[in-house]
N, C-alpha and C positions, 0 to 999 in steps of 0.2 A: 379731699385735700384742696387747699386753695392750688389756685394755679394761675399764674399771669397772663391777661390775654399777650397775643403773638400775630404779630401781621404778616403777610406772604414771605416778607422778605429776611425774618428772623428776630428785629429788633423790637423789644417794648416797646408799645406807645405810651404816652404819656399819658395820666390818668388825670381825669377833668377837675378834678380836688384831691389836694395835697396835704400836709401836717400845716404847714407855713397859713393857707385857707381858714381849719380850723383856727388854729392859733390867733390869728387874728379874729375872726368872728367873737372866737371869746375875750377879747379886749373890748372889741365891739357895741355887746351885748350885757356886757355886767353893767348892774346898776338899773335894766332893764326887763330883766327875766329873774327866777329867782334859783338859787342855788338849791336845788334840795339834795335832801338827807339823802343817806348812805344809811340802807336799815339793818338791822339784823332779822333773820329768821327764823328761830330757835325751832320752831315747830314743824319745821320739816325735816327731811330725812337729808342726809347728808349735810354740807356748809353752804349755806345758802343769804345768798344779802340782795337786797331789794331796791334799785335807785328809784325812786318814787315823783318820777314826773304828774304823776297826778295830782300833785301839792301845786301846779303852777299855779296863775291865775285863771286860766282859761281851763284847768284840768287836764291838762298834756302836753309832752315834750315840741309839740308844734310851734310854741310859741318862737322858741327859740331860731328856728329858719325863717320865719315871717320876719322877727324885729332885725333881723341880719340883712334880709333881703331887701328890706326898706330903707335901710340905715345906708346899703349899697346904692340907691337911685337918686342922680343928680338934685338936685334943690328943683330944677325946674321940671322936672320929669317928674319929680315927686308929686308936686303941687296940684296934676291934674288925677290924684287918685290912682286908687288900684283894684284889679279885679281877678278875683280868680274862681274854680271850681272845686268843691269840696261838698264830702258827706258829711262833714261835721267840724273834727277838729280842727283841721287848717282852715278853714273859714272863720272860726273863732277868733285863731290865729290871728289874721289877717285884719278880721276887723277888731283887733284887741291892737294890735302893733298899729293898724290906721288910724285908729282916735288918737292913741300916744303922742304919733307924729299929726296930728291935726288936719288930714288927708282922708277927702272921701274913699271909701269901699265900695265893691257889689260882690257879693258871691252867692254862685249859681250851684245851687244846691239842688240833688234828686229829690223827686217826688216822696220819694218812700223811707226819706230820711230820717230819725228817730224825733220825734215834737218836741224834745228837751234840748239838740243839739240845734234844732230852728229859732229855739225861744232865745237861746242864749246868743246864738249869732245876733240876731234883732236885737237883742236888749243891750249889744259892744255899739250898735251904730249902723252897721253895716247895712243897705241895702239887698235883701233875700232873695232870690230869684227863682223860684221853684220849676222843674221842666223832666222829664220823663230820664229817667237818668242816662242813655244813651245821648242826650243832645246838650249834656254839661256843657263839655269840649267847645260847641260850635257854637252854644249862648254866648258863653263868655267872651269866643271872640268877636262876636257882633258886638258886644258892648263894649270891648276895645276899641275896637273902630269907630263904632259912633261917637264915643264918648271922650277918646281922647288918653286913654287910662293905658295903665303900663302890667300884664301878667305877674301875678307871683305864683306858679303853677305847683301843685301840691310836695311833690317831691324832685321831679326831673330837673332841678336847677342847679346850677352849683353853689350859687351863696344859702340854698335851700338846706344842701348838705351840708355845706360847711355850717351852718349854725347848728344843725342837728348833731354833730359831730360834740360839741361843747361840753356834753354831758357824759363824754367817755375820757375827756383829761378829768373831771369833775370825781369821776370813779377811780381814777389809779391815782390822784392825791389821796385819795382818803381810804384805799386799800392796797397791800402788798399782798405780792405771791396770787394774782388771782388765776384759776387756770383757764376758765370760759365765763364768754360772755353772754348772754342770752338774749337774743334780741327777735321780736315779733316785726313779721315782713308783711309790708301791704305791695306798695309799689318802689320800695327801695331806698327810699330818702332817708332814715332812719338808719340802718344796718349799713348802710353806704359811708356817712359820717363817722360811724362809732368804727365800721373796718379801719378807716385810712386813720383815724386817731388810734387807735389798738397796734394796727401794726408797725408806727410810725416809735411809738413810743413802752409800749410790749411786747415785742414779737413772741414772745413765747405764750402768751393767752390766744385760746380760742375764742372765736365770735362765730357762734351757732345763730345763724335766722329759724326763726319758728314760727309755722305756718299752721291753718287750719287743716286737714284731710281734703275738706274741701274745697278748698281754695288755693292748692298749693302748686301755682304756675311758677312762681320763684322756685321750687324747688325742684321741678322740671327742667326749667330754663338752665339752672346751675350745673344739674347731671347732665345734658343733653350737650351744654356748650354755646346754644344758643337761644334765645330769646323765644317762649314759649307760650302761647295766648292758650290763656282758656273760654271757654261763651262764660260771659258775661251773667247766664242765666245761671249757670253751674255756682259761679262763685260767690252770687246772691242767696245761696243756701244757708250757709253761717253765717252763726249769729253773731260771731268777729265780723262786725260790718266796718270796720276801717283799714277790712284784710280783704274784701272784695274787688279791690282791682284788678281786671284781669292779664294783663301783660305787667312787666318789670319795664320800667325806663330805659332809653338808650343811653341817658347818663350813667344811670344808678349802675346797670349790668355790669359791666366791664369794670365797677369798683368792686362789686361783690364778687363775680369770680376772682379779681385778685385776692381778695382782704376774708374774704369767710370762709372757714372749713368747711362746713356743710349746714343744709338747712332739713330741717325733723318736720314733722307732723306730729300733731295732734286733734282727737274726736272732739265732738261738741261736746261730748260726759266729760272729758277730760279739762274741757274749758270752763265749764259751766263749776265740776268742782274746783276752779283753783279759785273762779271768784268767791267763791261763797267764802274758802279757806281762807281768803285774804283779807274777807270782812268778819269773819268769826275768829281770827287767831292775830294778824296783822291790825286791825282796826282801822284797814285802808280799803275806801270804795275803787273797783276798779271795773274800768267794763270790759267786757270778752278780748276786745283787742289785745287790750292793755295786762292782761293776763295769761299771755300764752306762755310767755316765760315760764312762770310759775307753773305752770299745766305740765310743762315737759319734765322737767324738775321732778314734782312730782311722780310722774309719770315712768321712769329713770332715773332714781334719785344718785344711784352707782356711778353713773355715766360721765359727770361733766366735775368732779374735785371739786375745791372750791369757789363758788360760781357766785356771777350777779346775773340780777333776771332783769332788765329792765322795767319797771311799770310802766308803760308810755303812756295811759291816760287813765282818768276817771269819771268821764260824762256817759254814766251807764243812763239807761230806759230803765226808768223804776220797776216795769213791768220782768224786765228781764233779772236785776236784781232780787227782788220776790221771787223770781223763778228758780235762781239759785238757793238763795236763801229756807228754802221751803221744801230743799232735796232731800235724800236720807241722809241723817245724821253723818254716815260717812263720807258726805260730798258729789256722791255720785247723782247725777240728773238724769232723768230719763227723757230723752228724745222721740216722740210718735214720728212717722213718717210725712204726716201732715207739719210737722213742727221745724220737719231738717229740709222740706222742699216749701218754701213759704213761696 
């Protein structure tokens, strides 16, 4: 059950992004980013709809906190650029929103980042900066400093959230009666927006985060109450590589304990069938991330009533694509031990 954080002294605090946040990010933002569909899913068990951030331009719902967050930084502050650290999408993000606004980028992306989501970064503009993934964080800030440039950090922001937020008023215009939301947890920026939009404006739907098995410090954090790290090396195991951060934000936290019922799990078979399912029956490329929703759905189909899954992206590694695509006919992927500890 959700539960509102409580400080020593009994009173709410106040949560760092509000409806009023959202709300305006999406006045913001339109005209900007693009609206996408509200899909049907006939081919799954139960009632299932798919919002399909993977149609953006960059292939995921990121874009929408980048152009918010830029659109938030003075004319002068703007001017001297932005940088930030990402494994993929939010760097897209980023330098997709800094060309727009005609403003240098750098993002500092891990070594072991997938070569599709490096090419595409480089091909928006942005300045790449490749580094052992442990020394993201303190690249970037060295090129702040030198450089002059102002963070737009992957999720822990507030104008981060509140744009990410945008795409759960986008969902209850164009649905009624839904009873959960399904939303895949990296580090919080995501499920943080769509909570404080849901329960601002729904309170009676649930908004489920959905995590890897392997990866699943959000869902620690959530039970335990407090903020839960996993090694880094752990949650580099799955192959949801935009679900491997290993701690939840100190923004993000304290919106998902208010705003989420609870966060699920699911195995890498369970991941690996929802993409294949989503390019075999949906006719939508999604990558691991961007399909957990669908995974648990799946996975539970009984469980969540009439449900949206989010897609949050579609810049899969073709390799990993064929890998699903290539499974047994009924979705199911096989995992070596070599393959789940890379």
């Amino acid at each position: 059950m959700r539960t509102a954080p409580q400080d020593a002294t009994g009173p709410r605090p106040a949560l760092p992004v509000t409806i009023r946040d959202v709300v305006a990010a999406r006045d913001r933002i339109t005209g900007h980013v693009v609206r996408t569909p509200l899909l049907p899913a006939p081919w799954t068990p139960g009632e299932l709809w798919l919002k399909a951030e993977s149609l953006q331009p960059i292939g995921a719902f990121k874009l929408r906190g980048a152009v918010n967050a830029i659109a938030r930084l003075r004319p002068e502050t703007r001017a001297h650029g932005v940088v930030t650290h990402s494994s993929g999408n939010h760097g897209q993000a980023v330098a997709w929103a800094a060309r727009a606004a005609g403003i240098p980028a750098v993002v500092v992306m891990p070594d072991s980042a997938t070569a599709v989501k490096v090419a595409a970064t480089r091909a928006l503009g942005a300045e790449v900066v490749l580094v052992p993934s442990d020394r993201r964080e303190a690249v970037a800030d060295a090129v702040r400093a030198e450089r002059g440039m102002t963070t737009i950090p992957p999720f822990d922001h507030a104008d981060v959230i509140a744009g990410q937020g945008t795409l759960a008023l986008e969902v209850l215009e164009d649905l009624d009666d839904i009873d959960t939301v399904l939303v895949p947890v990296g580090g919080g920026g995501l499920i943080s927006g769509v909570g404080v939009a849901i329960a601002a404006s729904s309170p009676r739907t649930r908004v489920v985060g959905v995590e890897p098995e392997l990866a699943a410090d959000a869902r620690d954090s959530l039970t335990s109450g407090r903020r839960v790290a996993w090694d880094a090396r752990a949650t580099h195991r799955t192959i949801a590589d935009g679900t491997r951060t290993p701690l939840v934000g100190e923004l993000t936290f304290p919106i998902i304990q208010a705003t989420v019922e609870e966060i699920v799990t699911v195995s890498e078979d369970e991941i690996l069938a929802a993409v294949a399912s989503l390019a075999r029956h949906a006719r939508l490329v999604a990558e691991p991330s961007g399909a957990l929703g669908v995974a648990a759905q799946l996975a539970d189909p009984g469980r969540y009533g009439r449900a949206v899954a989010v897609l949050s992206g579609g810049n899969v590694d073709p390799a990993v694509l064929v890998r699903a695509l290539t499974s047994s006919p009924g979705g199911t992927a096989s995992t070596t031990p070599e393959e789940a500890h890379p």
